[in-house]
C-alpha positions in Angstrom: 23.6 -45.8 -14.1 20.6 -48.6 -14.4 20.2 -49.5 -17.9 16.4 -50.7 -16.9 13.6 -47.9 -17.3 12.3 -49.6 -13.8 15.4 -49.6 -12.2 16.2 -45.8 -13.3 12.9 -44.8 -11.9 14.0 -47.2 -8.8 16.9 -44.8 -8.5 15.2 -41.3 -8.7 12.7 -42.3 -6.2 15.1 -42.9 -3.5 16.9 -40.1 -4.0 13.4 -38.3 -3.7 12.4 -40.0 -1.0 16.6 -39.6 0.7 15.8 -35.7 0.8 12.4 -35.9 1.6 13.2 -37.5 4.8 16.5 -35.5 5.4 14.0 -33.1 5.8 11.7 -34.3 7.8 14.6 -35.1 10.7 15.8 -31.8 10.3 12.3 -30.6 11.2 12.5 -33.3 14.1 15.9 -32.2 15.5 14.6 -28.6 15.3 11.6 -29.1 16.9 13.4 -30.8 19.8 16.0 -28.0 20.4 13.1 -25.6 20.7 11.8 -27.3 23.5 15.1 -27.5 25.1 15.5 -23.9 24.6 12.3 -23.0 26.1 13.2 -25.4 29.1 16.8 -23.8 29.5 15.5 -20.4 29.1 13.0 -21.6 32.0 9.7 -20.6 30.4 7.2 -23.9 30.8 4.5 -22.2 28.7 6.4 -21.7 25.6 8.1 -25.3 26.6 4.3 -26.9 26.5 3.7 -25.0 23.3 7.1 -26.2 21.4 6.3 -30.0 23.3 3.1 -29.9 21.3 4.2 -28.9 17.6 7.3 -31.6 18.4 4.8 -34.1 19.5 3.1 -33.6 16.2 6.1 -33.5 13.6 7.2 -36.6 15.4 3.8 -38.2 14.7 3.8 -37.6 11.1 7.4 -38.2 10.7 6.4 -41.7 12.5 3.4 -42.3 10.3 5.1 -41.8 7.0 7.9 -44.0 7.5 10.9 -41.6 8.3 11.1 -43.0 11.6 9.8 -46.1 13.7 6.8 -45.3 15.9 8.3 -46.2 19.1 11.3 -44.0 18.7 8.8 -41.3 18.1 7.5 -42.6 21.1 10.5 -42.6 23.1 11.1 -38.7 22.2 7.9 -37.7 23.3 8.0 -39.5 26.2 11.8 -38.6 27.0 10.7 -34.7 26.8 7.9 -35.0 28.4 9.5 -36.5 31.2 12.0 -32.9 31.0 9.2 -30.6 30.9 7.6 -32.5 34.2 10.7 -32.6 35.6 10.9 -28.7 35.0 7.7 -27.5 36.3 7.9 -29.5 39.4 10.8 -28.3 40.5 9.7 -24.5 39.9 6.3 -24.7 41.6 7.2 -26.8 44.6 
């Protein structure tokens, strides 16, 4: 254990901060599968909706530091491109 006040206090924030963002990539990875369940289940509608609450838990996640913008870029883009993919194939 640290025997300085600021380096106890250094301690107990990053385990704060360790489960704050274990839970924010939980919420990521959870948000991802439901849009790859609504794609496998072939429903686009309830694939745009989930794409939409995804887009916007990676956003914060990417604005408060639990992951780097452009890889909350890359996901949106990456199932984006599914979801296109999807419906084109369907409606053609």
């Amino acid at each position: 254990m640290a025997n300085i006040k600021s380096a106890a206090k250094r301690v107990k924030l990053t385990e704060i901060r360790t489960l704050r963002n274990r839970a924010r990539k939980t919420a990521i990875r959870n948000a991802i599968r439901r849009v790859e369940s609504a794609l496998a289940s072939d429903n686009p509608a309830a694939a745009e909706g989930a794409f939409r609450v995804a887009c916007g838990v990676l956003d914060r996640a990417a604005v408060r530091g639990t992951i780097h913008r452009n890889k909350a870029a890359r996901k949106k883009s990456q199932l984006w491109k599914r979801i296109g993919h999807h419906q084109s194939a369907h409606t053609g």
